[in-house]
C-alpha positions as CSV (number, residue, x, y, z in Angstrom):
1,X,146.6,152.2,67.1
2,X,148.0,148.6,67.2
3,X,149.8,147.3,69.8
4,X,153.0,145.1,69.0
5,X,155.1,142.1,71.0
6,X,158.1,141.2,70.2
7,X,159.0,137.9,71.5
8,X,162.9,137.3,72.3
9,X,164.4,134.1,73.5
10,X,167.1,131.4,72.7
11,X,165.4,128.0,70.6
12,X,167.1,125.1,71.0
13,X,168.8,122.7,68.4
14,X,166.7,119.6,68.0
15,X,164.3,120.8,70.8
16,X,161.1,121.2,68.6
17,X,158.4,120.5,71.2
18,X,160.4,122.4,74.0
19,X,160.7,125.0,71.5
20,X,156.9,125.1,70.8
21,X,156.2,124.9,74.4
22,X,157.9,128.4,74.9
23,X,156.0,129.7,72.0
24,X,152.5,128.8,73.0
25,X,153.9,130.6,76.7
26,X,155.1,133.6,75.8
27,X,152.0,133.9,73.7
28,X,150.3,134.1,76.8
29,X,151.9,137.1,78.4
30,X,151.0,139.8,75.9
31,X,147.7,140.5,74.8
32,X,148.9,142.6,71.5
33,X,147.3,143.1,68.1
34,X,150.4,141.3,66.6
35,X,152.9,138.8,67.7
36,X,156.6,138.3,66.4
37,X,159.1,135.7,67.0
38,X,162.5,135.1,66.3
39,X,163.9,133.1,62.9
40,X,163.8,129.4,63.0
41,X,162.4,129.8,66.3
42,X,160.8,126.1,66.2
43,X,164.3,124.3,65.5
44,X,167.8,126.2,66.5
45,X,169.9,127.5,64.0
46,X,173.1,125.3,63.5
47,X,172.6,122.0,62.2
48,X,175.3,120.5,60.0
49,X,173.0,119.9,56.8
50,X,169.7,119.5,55.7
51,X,168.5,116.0,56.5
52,X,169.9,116.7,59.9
53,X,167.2,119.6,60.4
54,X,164.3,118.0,58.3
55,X,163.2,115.5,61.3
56,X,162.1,119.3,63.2
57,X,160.5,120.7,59.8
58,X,157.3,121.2,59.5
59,X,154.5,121.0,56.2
60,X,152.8,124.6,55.8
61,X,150.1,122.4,55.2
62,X,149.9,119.8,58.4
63,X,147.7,121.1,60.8
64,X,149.3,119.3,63.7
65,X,152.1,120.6,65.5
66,X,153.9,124.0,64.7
67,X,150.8,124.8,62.5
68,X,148.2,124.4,65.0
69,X,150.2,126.0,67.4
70,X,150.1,129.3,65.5
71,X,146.1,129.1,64.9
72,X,145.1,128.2,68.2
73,X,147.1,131.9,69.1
74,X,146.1,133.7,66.7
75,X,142.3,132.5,67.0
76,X,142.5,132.5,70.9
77,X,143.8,136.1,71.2
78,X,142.7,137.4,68.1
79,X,146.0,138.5,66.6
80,X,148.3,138.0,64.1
81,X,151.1,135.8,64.6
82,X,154.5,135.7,62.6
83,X,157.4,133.1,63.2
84,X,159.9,131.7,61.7
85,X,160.3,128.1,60.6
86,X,162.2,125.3,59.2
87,X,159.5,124.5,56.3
88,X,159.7,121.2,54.2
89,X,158.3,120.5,50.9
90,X,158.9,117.9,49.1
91,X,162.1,117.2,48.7
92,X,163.0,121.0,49.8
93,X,163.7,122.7,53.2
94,X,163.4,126.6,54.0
95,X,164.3,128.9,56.1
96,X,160.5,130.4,56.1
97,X,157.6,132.7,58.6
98,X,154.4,131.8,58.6
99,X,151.7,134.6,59.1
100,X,148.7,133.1,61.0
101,X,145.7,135.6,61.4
102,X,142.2,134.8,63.5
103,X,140.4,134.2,60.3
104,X,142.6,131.1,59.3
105,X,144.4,130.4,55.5
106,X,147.8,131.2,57.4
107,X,150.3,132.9,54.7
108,X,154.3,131.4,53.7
109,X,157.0,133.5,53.1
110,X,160.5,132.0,52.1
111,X,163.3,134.0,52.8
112,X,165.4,134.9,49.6
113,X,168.3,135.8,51.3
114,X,170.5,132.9,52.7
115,X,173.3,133.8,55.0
116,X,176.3,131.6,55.6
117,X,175.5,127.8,56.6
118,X,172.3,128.4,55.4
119,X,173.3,128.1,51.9
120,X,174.1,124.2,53.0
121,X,170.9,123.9,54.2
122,X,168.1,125.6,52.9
123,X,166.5,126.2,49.4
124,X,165.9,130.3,48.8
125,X,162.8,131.6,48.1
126,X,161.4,132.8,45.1
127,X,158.5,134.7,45.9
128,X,158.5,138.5,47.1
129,X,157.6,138.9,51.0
130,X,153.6,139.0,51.3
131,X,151.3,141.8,51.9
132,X,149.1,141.3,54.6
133,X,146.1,143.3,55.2
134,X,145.3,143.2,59.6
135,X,143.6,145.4,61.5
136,X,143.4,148.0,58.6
137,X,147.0,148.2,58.4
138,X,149.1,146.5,55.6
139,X,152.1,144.3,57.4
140,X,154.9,142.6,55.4
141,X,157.8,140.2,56.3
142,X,161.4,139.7,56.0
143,X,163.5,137.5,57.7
144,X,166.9,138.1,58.9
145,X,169.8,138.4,56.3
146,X,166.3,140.0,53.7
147,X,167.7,143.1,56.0
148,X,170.4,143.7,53.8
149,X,168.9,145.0,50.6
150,X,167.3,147.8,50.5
151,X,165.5,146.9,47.7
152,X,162.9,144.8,49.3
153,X,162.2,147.6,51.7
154,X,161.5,150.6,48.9
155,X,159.6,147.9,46.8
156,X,157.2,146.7,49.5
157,X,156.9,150.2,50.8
158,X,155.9,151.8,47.2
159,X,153.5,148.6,47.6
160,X,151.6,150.3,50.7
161,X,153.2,148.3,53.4
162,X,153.6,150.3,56.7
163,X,154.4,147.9,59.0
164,X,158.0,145.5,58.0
165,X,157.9,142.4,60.6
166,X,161.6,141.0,60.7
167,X,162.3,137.7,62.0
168,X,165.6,137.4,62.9
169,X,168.5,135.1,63.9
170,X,171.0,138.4,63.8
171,X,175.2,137.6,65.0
172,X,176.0,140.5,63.2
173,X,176.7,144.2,64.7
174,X,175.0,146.3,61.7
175,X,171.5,145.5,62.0
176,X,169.6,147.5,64.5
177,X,171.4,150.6,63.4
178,X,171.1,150.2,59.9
179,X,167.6,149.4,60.4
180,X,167.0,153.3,62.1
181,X,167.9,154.5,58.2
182,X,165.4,152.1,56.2
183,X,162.7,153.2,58.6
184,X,163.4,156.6,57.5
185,X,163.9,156.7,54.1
186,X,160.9,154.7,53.2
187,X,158.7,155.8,56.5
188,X,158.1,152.7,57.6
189,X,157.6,151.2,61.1
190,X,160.0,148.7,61.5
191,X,159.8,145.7,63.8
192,X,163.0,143.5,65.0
193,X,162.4,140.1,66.8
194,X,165.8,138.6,67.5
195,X,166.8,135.5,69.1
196,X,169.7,135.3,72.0
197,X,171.8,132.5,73.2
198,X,174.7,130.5,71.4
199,X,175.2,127.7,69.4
200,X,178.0,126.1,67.4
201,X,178.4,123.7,64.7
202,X,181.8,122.1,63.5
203,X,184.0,125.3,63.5
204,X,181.3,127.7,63.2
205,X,180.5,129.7,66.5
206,X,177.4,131.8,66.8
207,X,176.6,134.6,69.0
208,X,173.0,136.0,68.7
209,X,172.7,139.6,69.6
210,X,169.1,140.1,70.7
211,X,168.3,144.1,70.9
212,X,164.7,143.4,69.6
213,X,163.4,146.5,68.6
214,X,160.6,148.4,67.4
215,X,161.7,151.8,65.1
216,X,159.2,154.4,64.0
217,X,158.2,156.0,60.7
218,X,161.0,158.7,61.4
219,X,163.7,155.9,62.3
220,X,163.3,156.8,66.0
221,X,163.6,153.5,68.5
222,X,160.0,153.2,70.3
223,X,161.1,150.2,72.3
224,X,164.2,147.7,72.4
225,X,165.7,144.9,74.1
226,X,168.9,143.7,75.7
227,X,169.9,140.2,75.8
228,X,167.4,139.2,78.1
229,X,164.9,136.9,77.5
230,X,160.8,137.8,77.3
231,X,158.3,140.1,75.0
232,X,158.8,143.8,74.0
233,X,155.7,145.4,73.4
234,X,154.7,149.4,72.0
235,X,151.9,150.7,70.3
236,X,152.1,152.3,67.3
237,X,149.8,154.3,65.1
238,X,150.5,152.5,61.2
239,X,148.1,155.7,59.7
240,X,151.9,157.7,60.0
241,X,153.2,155.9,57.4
242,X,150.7,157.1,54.8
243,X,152.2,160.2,54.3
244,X,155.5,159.8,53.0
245,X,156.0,164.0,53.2
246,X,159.4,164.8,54.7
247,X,158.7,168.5,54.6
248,X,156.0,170.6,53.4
249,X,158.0,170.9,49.5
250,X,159.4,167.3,50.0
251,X,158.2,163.8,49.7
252,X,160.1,160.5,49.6
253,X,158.5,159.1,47.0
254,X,157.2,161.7,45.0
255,X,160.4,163.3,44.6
256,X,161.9,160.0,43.1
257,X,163.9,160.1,39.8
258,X,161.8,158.0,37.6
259,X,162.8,159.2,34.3
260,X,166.3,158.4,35.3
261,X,166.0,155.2,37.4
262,X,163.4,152.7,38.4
263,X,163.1,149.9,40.5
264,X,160.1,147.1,40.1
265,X,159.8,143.2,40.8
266,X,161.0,141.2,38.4
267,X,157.8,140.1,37.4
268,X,154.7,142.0,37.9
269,X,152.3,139.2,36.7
270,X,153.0,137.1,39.9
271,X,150.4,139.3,41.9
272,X,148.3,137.0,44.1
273,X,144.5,138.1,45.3
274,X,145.9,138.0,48.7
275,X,148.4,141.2,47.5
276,X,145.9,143.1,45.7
277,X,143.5,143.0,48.5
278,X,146.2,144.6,50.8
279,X,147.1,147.4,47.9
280,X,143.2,148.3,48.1
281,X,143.3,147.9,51.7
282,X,146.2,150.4,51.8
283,X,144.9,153.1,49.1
284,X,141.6,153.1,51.1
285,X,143.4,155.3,53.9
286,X,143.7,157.8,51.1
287,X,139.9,158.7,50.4
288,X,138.2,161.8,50.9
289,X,134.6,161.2,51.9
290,X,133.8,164.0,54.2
291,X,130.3,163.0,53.6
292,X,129.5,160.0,53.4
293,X,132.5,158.7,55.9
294,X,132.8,155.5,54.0
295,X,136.1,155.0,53.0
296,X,136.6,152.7,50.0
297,X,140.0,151.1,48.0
298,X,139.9,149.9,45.0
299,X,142.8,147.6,43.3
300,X,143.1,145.8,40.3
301,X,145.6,143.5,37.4
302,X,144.9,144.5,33.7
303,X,145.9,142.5,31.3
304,X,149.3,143.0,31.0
305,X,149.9,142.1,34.8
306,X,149.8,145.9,35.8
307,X,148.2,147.1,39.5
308,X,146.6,150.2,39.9
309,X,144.6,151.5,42.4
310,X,141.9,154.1,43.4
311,X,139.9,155.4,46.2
312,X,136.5,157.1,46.4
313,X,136.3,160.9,46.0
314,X,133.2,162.8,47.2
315,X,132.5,166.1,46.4
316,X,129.7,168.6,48.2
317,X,127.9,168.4,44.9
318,X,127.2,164.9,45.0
319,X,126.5,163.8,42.2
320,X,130.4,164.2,40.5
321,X,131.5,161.7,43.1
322,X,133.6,159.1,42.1
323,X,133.7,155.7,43.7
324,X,136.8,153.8,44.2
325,X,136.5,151.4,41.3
326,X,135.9,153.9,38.8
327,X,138.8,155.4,40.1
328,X,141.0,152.9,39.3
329,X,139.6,152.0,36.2
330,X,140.1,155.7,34.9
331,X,144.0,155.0,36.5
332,X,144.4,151.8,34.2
333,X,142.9,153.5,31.2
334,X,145.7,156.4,31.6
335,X,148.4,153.7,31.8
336,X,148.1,151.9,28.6
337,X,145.8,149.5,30.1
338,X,143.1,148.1,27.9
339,X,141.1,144.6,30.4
340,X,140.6,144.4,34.0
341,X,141.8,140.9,35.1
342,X,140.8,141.0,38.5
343,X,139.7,143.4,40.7
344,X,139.4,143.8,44.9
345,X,137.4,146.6,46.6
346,X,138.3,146.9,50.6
347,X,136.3,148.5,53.0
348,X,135.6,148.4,56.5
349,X,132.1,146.8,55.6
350,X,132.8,144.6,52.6
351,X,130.8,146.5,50.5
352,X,130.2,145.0,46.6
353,X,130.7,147.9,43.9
354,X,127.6,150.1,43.1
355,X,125.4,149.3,40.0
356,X,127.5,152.6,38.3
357,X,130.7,150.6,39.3
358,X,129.3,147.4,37.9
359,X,128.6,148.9,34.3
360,X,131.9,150.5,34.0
361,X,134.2,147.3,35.1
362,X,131.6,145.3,32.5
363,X,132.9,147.8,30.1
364,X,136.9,146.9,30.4
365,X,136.3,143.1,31.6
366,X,135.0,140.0,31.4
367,X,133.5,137.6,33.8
368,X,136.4,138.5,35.9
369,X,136.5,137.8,39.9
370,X,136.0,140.8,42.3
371,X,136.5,140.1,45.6
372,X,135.7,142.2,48.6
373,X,137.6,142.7,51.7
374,X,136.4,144.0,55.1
375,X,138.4,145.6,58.1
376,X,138.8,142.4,59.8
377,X,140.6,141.1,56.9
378,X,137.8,138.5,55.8
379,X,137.5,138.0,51.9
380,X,134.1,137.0,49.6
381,X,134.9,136.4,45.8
382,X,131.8,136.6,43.5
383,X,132.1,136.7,40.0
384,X,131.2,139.5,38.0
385,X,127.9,137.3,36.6
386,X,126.9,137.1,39.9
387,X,126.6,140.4,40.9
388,X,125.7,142.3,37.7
389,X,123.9,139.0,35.7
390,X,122.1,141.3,32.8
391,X,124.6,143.6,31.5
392,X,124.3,146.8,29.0
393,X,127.1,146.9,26.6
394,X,128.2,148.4,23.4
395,X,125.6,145.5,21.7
396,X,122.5,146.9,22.9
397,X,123.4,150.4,21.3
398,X,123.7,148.7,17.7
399,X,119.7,147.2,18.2
């Protein structure tokens, strides 16, 4: 189970350290797994332009002021903490979360999808949300207006998310209902954090709705808001959104059309180590060891920029076991992949790959980097030298 907050209140234009005040105190009143805050939460919403807001932005990078604020939470109460910012860089401003976990490195996401004024304001993003591996469960993030298109939620959910974390600054009536349908089609938990209050800017005149909420797997409301201010809180159990079975002959995924349609990111290349740690974070909850109770997930790029995945296998006759790795190696191989260009292995110990493991990446790699992850999220990357330094390959059969 992981416990969620939602944290719901009204930011105030060109009040950044009253705004960060309020952040570091609601903090304080929850003692959840995972904390959410509204969109632009450090800065208002309504500012006439972009150097008017730039004076309250803040460097992903500057460890003083909004930054240290989210890893002093997320270190002091040992949860994740998402919350949405006005982010500079260089000569660019946007409209961006930042995910800050107890083990430090906090992660960016820029929203993609601008919404009125915003436009005047703010550069788009370019990246897809991030995949972030916590507590065993894979979270992503959207923010606000990202609601829209559906498209982000059937991507990142064919990507293993379970959990969607939603920053929002919503003056629009459709959101929280629509949301009830993504949750079901993609079976999905969905979490809402939504700001309240009003503002206004020239002839523009914004009402913010509130009505945080937190939806289940089945589109069913766990917990919501009014227009009140304070934190929402549920627990929730992630592990339901595994199974993507709507009936016993039916499944939302499996039943797709892909001979007739498909849907993919633009470009599959862009996968960070960060993402492919979460995909074998998320296909570990898939593996059947009955015996050994280890669950493992494997992930890795080929080198055409292709994912795929495996978990281990265990069988009462042990020996025909077959260990994550090698299970997505044998998934590559069936897919036209030929190289391994990186590879992560989750489990809840950080385990390397066995010596069997080792010999068959060396097969279909180089020195590549394999990095392991464990259930607290923390990462080691060795390269392959390291761990397997005096290697038998197709050369020693030729002596």
């Amino acid at each position: 189970m992981v416990k969620l907050a939602l944290v719901q209140f009204a930011p105030k234009v060109g009040d950044r350290d009253g705004n960060l005040s309020k952040i570091e105190d609601l903090a304080y009143g929850t003692n959840a797994d995972v904390l959410v805050y509204p969109e632009l939460a450090t800065t208002g919403y309504a500012y006439p332009d972009k150097n008017s807001i730039k004076p309250y932005a803040d460097e992903a990078g500057d460890d003083e002021g909004f930054v240290g604020v989210m890893k002093k939470i997320s270190k002091e109460k040992n949860c994740m903490v998402v919350c949405g910012f006005a982010e500079k860089f260089e000569e660019k401003v946007f409209n961006s979360a930042m995910i800050s976990t107890p083990e430090g490195n906090p992660t960016v996401y820029r929203k993609l999808h601008l919404f009125s004024r915003e436009k005047k304001i703010f550069s788009p993003g370019v990246e897809p949300p991030p995949l972030i591996s916590f507590k065993n469960v894979i979270f992503t993030v959207l923010i606000c207006y990202d609601w829209f298109f559906t498209e982000l939620f059937r991507l990142r959910s064919m990507d293993g998310a379970q959990v969607f974390l939603h920053c929002a600054n919503l003056v629009l009536p459709w959101c929280q209902t629509s949301m009830r349908e993504r949750a079901l089609t993609n079976r999905v938990f969905i979490a809402t954090a939504n700001r309240i209050g009003r503002e206004r800017e020239g002839s523009d005149d914004y009402s913010f709705t509130g009505k945080s909420q937190i939806l289940d797997f089945k589109g069913e409301i766990i917990a919501s808001f009014g227009e009140e201010e304070g934190v929402l809180e549920a627990q929730i159990e992630p592990a339901d959104a595994i199974c993507k079975n709507i009936t016993k002959y039916d499944n939302a995924f499996n039943d797709r059309r892909g001979d007739i349609y498909e849907l993919k990111w633009k470009d599959d290349k862009k996968i960070s180590t960060a993402e492919l740690g979460a995909r074998a974070a998320a296909v570990k909850e898939f593996a059947y060891a009955p015996y050994s109770g280890v669950k493992i997930g494997a992930a890795l790029e080929d080198e055409r920029g292709k994912v795929f995945s495996g978990c281990n296998v265990e069988n009462s006759s042990f020996g025909i076991t077959i260990c994550a790795e090698r299970s997505a190696i044998t998934a590559m191989i069936a897919g036209g992949g030929k190289r391994i260009k990186k590879l992560s292995v989750a489990s809840d110990g950080g385990f390397i790959p066995c010596g069997a493991c080792l010999q068959a990446i060396a097969e279909f790699s180089e020195d590549i980097p394999i990095t392991t992850i464990n259930k607290n999220g923390e990462k080691k990357t060795w390269k392959l030298s390291d761990l397997y330094p005096i290697r038998f390959t197709k050369e020693n059969l030729l002596r």
